[in-house]
N, C-alpha and C positions, 0 to 999 in steps of 0.2 A: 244121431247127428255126429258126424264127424268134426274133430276140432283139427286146428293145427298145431300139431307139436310143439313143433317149434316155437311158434308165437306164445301160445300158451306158458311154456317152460322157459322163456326168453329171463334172462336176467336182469333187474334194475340196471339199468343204463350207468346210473351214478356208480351204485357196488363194480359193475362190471367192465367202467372204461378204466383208461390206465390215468398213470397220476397226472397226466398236461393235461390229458380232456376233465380230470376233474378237479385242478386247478380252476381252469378255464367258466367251468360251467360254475364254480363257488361265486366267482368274479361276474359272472351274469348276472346269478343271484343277488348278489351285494351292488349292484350297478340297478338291479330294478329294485327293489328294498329302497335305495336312497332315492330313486326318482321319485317313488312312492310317497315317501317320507317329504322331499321337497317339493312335490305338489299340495300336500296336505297344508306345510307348511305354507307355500302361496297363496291358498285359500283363506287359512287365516289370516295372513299378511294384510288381505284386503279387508279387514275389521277391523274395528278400532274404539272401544269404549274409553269416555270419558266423565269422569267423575268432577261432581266442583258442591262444595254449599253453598252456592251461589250463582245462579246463568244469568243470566241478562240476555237475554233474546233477541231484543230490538223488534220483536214480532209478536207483542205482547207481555204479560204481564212479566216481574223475573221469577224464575224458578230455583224453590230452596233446596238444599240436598237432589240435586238432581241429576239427571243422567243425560248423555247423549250417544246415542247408537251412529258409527261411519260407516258404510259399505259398500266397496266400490266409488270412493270418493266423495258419497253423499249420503247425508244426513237422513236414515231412514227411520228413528223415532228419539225424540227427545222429550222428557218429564219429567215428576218425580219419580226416585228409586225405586221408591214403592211399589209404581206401577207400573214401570217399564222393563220388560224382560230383556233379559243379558244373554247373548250369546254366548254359550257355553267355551266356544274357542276361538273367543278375540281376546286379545289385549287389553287390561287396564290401565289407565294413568291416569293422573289427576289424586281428588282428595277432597275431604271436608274445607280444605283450610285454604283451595284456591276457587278461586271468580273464573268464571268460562264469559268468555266475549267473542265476537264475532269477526274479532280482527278490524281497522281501522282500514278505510278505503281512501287512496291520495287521489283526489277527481283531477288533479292536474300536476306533473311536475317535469322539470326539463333535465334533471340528473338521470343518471346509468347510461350516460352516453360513453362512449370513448373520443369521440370528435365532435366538433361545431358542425351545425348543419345550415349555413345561413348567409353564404356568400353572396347567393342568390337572390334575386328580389324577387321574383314570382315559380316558383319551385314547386307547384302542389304534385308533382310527379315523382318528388324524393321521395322516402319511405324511414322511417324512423327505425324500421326492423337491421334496415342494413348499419346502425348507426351505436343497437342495445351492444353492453359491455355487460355479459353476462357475470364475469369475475369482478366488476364494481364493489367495490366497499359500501358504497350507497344501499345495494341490496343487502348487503353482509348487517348494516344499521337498520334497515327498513324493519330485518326479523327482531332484533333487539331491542324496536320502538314497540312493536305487536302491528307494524299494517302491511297485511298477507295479499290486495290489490293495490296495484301502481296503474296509473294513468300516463305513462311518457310522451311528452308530446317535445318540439322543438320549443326552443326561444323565442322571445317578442322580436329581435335585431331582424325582422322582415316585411314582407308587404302579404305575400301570400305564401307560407311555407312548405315542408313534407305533411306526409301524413303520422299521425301517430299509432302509439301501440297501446293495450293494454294487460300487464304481464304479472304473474306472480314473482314474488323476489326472492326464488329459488331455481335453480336448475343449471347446468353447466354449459347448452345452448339458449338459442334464441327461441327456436321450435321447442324446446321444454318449458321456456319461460313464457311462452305466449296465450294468453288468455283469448284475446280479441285482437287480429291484425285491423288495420286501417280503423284506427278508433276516432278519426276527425282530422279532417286539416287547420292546421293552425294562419289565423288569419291576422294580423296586427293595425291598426288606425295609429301606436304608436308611431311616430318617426322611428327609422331605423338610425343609423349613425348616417351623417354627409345627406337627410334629409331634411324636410323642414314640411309643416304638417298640411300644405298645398300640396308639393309635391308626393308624399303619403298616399293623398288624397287621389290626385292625378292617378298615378302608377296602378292604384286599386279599383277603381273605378276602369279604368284602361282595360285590365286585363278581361273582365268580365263583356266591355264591349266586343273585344279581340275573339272570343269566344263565339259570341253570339256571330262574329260577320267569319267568323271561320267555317263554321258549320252551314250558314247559307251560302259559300262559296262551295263546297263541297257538295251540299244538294243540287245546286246548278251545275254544276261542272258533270254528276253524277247521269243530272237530267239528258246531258247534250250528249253523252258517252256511256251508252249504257255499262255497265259493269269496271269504269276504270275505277272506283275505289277499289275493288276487290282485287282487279289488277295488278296496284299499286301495294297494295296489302301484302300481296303473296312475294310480288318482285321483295319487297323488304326484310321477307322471310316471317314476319306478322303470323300469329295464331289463326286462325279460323274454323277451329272445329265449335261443334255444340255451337250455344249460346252468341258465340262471339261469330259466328257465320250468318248470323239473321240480325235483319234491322229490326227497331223499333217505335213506334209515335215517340215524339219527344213528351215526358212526362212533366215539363216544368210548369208553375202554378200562376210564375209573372209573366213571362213571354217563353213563347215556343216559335220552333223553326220546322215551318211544313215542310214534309216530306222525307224528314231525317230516318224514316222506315226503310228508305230505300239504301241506306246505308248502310252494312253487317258492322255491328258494335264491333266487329276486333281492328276494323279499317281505321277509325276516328284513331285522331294522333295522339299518342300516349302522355306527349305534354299537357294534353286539354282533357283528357279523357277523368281525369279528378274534378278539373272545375266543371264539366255538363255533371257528374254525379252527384256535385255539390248541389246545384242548379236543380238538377229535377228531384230532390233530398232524399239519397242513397247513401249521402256520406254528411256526416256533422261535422259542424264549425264551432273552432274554440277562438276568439275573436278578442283578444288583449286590447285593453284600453287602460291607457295609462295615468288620464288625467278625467273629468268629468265630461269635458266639452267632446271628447274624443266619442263621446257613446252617443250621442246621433249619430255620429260618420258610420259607425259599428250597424246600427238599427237599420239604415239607410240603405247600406250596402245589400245588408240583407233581404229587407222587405222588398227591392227592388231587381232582385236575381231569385225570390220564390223560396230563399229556405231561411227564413227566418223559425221555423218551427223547429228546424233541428241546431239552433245556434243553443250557446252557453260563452254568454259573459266571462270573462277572466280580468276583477277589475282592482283596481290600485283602490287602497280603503277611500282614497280622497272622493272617489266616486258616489260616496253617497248623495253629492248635491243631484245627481240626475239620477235617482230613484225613484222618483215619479215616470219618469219616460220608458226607465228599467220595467218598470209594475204593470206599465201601461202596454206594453210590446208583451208582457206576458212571458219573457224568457226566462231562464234560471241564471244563476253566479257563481262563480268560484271566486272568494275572497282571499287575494293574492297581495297576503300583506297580515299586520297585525290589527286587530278588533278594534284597536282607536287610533283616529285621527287625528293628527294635534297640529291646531292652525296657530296664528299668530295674528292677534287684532291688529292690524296698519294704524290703527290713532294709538290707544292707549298701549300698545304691546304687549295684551296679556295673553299665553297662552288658552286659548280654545279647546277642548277635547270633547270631540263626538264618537258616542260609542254606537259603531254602523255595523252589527248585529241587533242592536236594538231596531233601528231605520230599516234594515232589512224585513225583520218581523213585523213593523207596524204596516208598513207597505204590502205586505203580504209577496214577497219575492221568495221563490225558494233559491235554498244556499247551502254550498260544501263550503269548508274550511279549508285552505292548504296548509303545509306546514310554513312557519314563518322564518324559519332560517332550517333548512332542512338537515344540516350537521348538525346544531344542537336542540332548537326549537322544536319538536314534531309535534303531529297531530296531536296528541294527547295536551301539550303543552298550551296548544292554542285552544283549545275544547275546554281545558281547565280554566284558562286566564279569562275566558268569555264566562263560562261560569262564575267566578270570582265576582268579576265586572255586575253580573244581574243578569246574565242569561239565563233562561229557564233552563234545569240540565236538562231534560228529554231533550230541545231542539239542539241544546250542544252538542249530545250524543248524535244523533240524527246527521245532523253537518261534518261527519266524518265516519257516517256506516252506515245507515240505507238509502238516507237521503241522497248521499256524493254518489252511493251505487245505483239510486234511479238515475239520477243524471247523464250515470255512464251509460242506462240502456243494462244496466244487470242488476236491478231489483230482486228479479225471484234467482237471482243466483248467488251475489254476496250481500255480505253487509246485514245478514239477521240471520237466526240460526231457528231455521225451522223444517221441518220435513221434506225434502225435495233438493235443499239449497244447498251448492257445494259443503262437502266436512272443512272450512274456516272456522279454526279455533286457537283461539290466545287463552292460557292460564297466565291467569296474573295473581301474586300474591297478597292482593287487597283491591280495591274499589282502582278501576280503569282511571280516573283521574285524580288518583289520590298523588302528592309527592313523593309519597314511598312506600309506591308501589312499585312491584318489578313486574317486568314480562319474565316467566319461569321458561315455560314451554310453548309453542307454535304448531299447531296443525294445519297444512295447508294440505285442501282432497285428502284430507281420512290419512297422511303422512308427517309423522314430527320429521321437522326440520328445522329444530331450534332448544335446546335445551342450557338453559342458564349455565349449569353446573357442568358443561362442558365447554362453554365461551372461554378458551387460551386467552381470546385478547380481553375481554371483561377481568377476566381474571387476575392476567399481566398490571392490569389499569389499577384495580379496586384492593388487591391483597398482594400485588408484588408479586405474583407466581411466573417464573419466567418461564414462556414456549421455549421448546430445547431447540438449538441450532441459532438464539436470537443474539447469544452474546457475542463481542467483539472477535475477531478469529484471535488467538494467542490465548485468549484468556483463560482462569479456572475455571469458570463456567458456562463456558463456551460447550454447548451439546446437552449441558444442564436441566433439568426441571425445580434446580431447585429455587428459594425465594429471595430474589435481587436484592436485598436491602440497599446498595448505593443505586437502583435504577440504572445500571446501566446494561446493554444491550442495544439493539436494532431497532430502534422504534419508526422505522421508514415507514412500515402498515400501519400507522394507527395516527398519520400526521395530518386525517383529515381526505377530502377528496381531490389529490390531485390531479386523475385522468378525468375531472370533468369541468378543469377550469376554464377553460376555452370555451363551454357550453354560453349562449345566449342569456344575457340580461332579462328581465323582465321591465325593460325603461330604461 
């Protein structure tokens, strides 16, 4: 057999090129080497082990010395040490000496806005997403409380409001913050300002007529000319492809409008297009009532437009006189307000205090907690003080982590920590509703995004440590880290939520 010389006798490429090519070719080398090495590293990245002597699951019993495996954002085994294997190349953290929890779930709040969204009386066509203030302080506190889901919805100052969102309280967009877009439109019985609770009444009622005789005008108009919705649709510049190109029966439970098949869902007008999906329940209602009387008008509303099933209560504690009606419609609550009610007897004037977590329980109503002043009060605060009071802790616990997360419609996602369910974890340095206790650390999807010992402004607060660039310009330590003894400095970040002042009342 004959060979080729040449080829044979050919010299190493690397020996044989000059110094650019083998410059060039080292820097290949060293360019695949690091890719190599930060692939590896990515893979790891998405693991995450956690250590605690202590879980609380919410999903059964708690576990002592235990472990929790993250991968790819969720929780693929959690137990004890003992018996649960550790990926050789994830990350540890945690400890004997910290509590793993499942993160606190807020099922309703109207902060991390940047603006009011409520000028309007009947608006179910706004969107709360255009509204999230992803750089909010609120969320910068949410991590420092331990609650890893938020429920954002508008203010009570409406009749029929946007829709909401719900977000984790991390991320530098809205699309990274977004858990669940359109998480429920917000409905009010409250009076808004410059109403009165007839007129309330009127407006709410109204819009849901307006609905129904819009869409039978539509089907007629559709009947007599065959294809002008689609027409009209297109002239508008209106979507139409997929889904939003074919009609469908109307799905509602109370009344339906024949023949609404003949209409392509992208045609219906974007203003109404929230309240039919309220209507045939596509979309949930979070329904504020502010006083007891208010919650008929709420049940009413409801059972008489077909979605009463996917309502949730949002109610003033004074609310517990119509608990009975509450129990009896079978809906759940969000208690938006403090655990006691304190009335005032009209003869003798002694004050009255009704504890309505108890009323809720005996009633058999289920219930999330909100936070009660969401600057200082959080969820932990309110979980605690209803514990204090005589609540049983497990429904304490419950009413601010799996329970508020059925409510949302994300049970087997947050709010318990078990095989399957997003990696949501809070280290806390003692028992979740102890006084002093701290949040350490934050895992939200199998990522820290919160670590005590790196909070500047905790820090600035609790030991004087001043963030560099906070003090006065001119000063000594101005650009500084080191520790303010007279307090002075920039404290404009840490004066409280001022871009969400303007946010809606609740009453």
């Amino acid at each position: 057999m004959k060979h080729n010389v040449n080829t044979l006798n050919s010299p190493n490429p690397l020996t044989a090129a000059g110094p650019m090519t083998k410059t060039l070719l080292k820097r290949i080398s060293a360019v695949a080497s690091f890719l190599l090495l930060a692939a590896s590293a990515a893979a790891a990245g998405d693991k995450l082990v956690v250590e605690a002597g202590r879980i609380i699951t919410r999903n059964g019993p708690d576990i002592e010395n235990g472990v929790i495996i993250i991968e790819n954002g969720l929780i693929t085994a959690i137990g004890p040490a003992a018996d649960t294997k550790k990926p050789w190349d994830a990350p540890v953290i945690g400890g004997p000496e910290f509590t793993a929890f499942p993160g606190f779930v807020e099922a309703h709040s109207i902060r991390g806005m940047d603006r009011a969204n409520e000028n309007i009386d009947v608006a179910p066509f706004l969107d709360i997403r255009d509204s999230i203030d992803p750089v909010s302080f609120y969320f910068e506190d949410c991590l420092r409380w331990g609650i890893t889901t938020v429920n954002v919805q508008q203010g009570a100052n409406c009749v029929i409001g946007g829709q909401g969102m719900i977000v984790r309280p991390v991320g530098m967009t809205v699309e990274e913050m977004m858990v669940r877009p359109r998480s429920g439109v917000k409905i009010s019985v409250a009076p808004k300002r410059g109403k009165s609770r007839a007129t309330q009444a009127q407006t709410l009622r109204t819009a849901f007529a307006e609905l129904r005789r819009y869409l039978e005008d539509t089907v007629t108009a559709e009947r007599d000319e065959r294809g002008k919705a689609k027409r009209e649709a297109l002239f508008q510049g209106r979507d139409l492809e997929g889904k939003k190109a074919k009609g469908r029966a109307m799905q509602g439970s109370a009344w339906k409008v024949e023949g609404l098949e003949l209409i392509p869902r992208g045609a219906i007008d974007e203003k109404q297009e929230p309240l039919l999906d309220l209507v045939e329940g596509n979309l949930p209602a979070f329904i504020y009532c502010g006083a007891p009387t208010e919650v008929a008008l709420a049940l009413e509303v409801a059972r008489d437009n077909g979605f009463l099933e996917t309502v949730t209560l949002v109610i003033d504690e004074s609310c517990w006189k119509a608990a009975d009606e509450i129990a009896a419609a079978g809906v759940p609550v969000v208690l938006d307000g403090p655990p006691v009610h304190v009335a005032r007897d009209p003869y003798s004037g002694d004050e009255i205090e009704t504890f309505v977590p108890g009323i809720l329980v005996e009633k058999g109503i289920r219930f999330a907690f909100s936070s009660q002043d969401q600057s200082n009060h959080s969820l932990w605060y309110t979980a605690a003080l209803a514990t204090g009071l005589g609540l049983d802790r497990d429904i304490a616990l419950g009413a601010v982590t799996d329970v508020a997360a059925g409510i949302l419609g994300l049970g087997s996602e947050v709010g318990s920590l078990a095989k399957g369910r997003f990696g949501n974890v809070v280290l806390f340095s003692g028992d979740p509703l102890s006084v002093t206790s701290w949040v350490e650390q934050v895992i939200i999807e199998g990522q820290e995004v919160y670590d005590r010992t790196k909070d500047v402004r905790s820090r600035h607060l609790l030991e004087g440590v001043q963030p560099k660039g906070t003090a006065p310009a001119g000063s000594e330590k101005a650009g500084d880290h080191g520790d303010s003894g007279d307090g002075e400095g920039d404290d404009s970040e840490d004066d409280g939520e001022g871009d969400d002042s303007e946010e809606g009342d609740e009453g």
